[in-house]
N, C-alpha and C positions, 0 to 999 in steps of 0.2 A: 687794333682796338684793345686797351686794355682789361683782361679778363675779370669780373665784380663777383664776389660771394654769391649773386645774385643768377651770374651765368653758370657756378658747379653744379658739384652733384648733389643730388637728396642726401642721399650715404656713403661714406669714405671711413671706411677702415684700412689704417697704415700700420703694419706689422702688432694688430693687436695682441696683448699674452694676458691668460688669464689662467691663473693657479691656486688650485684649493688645496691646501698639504701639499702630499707628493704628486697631486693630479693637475697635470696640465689641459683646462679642460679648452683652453681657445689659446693655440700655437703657431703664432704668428699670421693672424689671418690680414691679409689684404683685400680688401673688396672695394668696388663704386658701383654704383646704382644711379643711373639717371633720374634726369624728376620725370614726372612723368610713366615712368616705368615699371611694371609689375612684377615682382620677381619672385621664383619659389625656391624655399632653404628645405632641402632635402640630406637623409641621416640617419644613421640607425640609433637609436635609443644609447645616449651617453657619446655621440660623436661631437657634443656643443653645439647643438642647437640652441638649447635654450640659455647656456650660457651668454652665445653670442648676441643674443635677442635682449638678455640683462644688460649687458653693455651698451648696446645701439639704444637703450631705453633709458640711459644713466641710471637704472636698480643698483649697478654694480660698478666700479671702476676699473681700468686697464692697467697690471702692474707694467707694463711697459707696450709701446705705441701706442697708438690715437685713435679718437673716434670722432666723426661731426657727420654733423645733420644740418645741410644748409647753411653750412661754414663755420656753423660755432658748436658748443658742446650741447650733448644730449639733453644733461639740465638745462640750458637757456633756450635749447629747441622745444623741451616739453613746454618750461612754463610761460613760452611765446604763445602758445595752442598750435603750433606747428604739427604735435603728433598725436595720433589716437591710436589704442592698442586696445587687441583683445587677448586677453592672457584665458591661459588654460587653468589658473589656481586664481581662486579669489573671493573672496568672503560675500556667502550672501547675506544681505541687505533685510533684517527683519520689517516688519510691519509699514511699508513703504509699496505703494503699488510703481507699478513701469514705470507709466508716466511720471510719477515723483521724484523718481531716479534718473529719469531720463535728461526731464529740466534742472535737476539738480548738478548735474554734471555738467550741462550746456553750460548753465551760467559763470561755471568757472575759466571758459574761455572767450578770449578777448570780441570773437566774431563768431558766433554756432551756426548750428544750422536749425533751421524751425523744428522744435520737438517733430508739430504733426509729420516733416517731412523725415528725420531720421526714423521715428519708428514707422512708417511705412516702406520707404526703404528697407528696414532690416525684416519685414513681414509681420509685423508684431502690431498695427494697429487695434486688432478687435482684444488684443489683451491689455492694453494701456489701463483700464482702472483696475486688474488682476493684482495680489499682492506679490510680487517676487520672492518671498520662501513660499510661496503656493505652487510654482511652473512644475513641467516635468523638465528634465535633462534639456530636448531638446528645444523648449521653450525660453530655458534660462542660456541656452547657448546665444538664440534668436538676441534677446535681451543683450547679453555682452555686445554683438554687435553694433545695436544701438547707441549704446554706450560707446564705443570708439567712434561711433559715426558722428555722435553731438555737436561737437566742436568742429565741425567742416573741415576737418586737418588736410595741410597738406601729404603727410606721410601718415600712410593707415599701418599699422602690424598687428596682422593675426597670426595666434600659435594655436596652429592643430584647428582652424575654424568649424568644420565641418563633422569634428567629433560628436557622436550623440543625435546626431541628426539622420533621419530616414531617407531615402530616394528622391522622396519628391522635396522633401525640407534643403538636400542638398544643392538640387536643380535649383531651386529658387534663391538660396542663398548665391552661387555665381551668377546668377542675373546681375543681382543686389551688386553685387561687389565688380560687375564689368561697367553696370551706368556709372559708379560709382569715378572708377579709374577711366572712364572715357572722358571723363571733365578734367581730365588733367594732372588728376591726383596719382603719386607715387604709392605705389602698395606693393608691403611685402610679407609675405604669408610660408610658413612650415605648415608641412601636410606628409601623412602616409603615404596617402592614396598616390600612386604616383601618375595616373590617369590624371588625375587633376591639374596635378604639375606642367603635363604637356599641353593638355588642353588650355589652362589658363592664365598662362606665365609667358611672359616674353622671351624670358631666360629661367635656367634651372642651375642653381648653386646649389654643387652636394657637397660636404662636410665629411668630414672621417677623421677621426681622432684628431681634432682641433684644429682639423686644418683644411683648405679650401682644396679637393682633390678634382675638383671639374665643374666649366664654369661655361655655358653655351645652349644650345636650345636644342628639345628633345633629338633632334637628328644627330646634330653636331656631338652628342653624350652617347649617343650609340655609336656614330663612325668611331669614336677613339675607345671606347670599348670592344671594338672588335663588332664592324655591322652586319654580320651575317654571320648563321648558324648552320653550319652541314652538317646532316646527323646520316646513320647508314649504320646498316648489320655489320659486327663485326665478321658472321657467319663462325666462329668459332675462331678464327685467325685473330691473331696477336697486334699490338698498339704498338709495335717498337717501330719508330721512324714518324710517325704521325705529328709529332709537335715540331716534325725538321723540315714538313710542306709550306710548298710559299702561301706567306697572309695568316698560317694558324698561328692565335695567341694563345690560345687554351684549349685542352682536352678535358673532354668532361665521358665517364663510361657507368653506363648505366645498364644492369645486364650484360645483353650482349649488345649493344647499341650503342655508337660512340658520337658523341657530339664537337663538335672542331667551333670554334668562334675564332672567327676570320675577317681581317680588313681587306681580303680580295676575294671572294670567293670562286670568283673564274678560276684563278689561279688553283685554288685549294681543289677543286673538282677535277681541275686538267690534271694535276699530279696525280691523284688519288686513282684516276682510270689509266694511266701509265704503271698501276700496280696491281693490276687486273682487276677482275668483276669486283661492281659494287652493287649491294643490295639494297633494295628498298632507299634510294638515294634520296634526301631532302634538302632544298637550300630555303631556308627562312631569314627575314630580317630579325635583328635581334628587336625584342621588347624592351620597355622602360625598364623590366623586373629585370630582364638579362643584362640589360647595361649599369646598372645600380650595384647588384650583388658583383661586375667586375668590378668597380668604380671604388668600393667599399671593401674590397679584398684586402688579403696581406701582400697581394704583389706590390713592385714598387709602383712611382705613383707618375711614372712616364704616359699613364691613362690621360694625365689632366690636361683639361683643352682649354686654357685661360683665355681670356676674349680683352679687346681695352678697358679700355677706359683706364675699492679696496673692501668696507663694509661694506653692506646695503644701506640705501638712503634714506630716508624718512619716507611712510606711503604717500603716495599721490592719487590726482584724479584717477590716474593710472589705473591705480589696484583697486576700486570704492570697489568693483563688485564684479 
């Protein structure tokens, strides 16, 4: 049968590049996203994240490769109502309460979704007649939400969603946002927190100077980082030879405490007791934070576990608030 626009992906980046001056800040990125699919963009401050998010959003154009959303470009996916974004930068909205923002946005897509029902979903029902330069932080975060949610999009993007938000404001915001993607909807969300990432992402796509360095679900991003962490006394004895055990990728010394990150660790423990006593021995799985900081390093980028699959433009619905 032959394959319809209708059967790809949400998202297709094919050898994106994106240059500001001398800064290459999106280098050659490749990426697909299923519909359907939640995905977390993970990165250290200035890895192109948010570059890459102007691209997928048409803010910004590709000097060279491609970008589609649902087979066509970013601009004809936005002004289909195909996508809803919550941006981290965007002008609040004077003398206009929620709800006036809320419908006001709805109506500029082809099929919304019922005000009552996006701000409920986004938690923000009892503040609907509130004025929006009244909120606090994470009230007016609450509100962004809503506002992406209006238009019933098939593709949601949130940058940094959960910024400004408390514990329990957080919890409730991933409620919002699993009903949301359990109907079918493609979401894809940048976040710090990298707890999040795992928890609530299908996949986790990390970024590193503009370029796609690891692409697979929290497990799969630790095993190629190196899944496990043997730490142990040095007892005063010397590191030479340590990074030539089977499975260690990295040595990390702390004190007198040396830490080995390892894709075997059986192996790494049986060599190390072939070199006499070992103190105070630990074998840990690496964390989200241990496999991120490899992920993100200046080694090369044999880490990465890929998986299948010009100006700025006039503002849009996009940016109202």
């Amino acid at each position: 049968m032959k394959k319809t626009a209708q059967d790809g992906p949400a998202v297709a980046f094919d050898g994106a590049v994106k240059t500001f001056g001398g800064v290459r800040a999106v280098d050659g990125v490749d990426l697909e996203i299923r519909r359907g699919e939640t995905v977390a963009l993970l990165g250290r401050n200035g890895a192109g994240k948010s570059t890459t998010l102007s691209l997928l959003l048409g803010l910004n154009d590709p000097d060279a490769g491609t970008v589609r959303l649902f087979g066509r470009s970013p601009e004809h996916a936005v002004a289909a109502g195909q996508v809803g974004a919550m941006l981290q930068e965007s002008r609040q909205v004077p003398r206009v309460t929620v709800r006036e923002l809320v419908s006001f946005v709805a109506r500029t897509y082809p099929e919304p979704m019922p005000v009552a029902r996006a701000l409920d979903l986004a938690g923000i029902a009892e503040l609907a007649d509130r004025r929006v330069d009244r909120l606090s932080g994470g009230q007016s975060q609450r509100v962004r939400f809503a506002v992406a949610l209006a238009g019933d999009p098939a593709l949601l993007v949130l940058d940094e969603p959960t910024a400004a938000l408390d514990v329990e404001a957080r919890n409730a915001f991933w409620t919002s946002m699993r009903t949301y993607a359990r109907r079918g909807h493609t979401v894809l969300f940048s976040t710090h927190y990298l707890e999040e990432a795992e928890l609530h992402a299908d996949r986790i796509v990390v970024l590193d100077r503009g370029r796609v360095v690891a692409d697979g679900t929290g497990e799969q991003l630790r095993r190629a980082a190196g899944g496990s962490l043997v730490s142990f006394d040095l007892a005063g004895g010397g590191t030479s030879g340590l990074t030539e055990l089977p499975g260690v990728l990295s040595l990390e010394v702390h004190g007198d405490r040396a830490r080995l990150r390892t894709d075997d660790s059986d192996a790494t423990v049986l060599a190390l007791a072939s070199l006499g006593a070992i103190r105070s021995l630990e074998v840990a799985p690496a964390s989200m934070d241990d496999a991120f900081l490899a992920l993100t390093s200046a080694r090369p980028t044999a880490l990465t576990t890929p998986t299948a699959p010009t100006a700025p433009t006039a503002p849009t619905a996009l940016e109202s608030f």
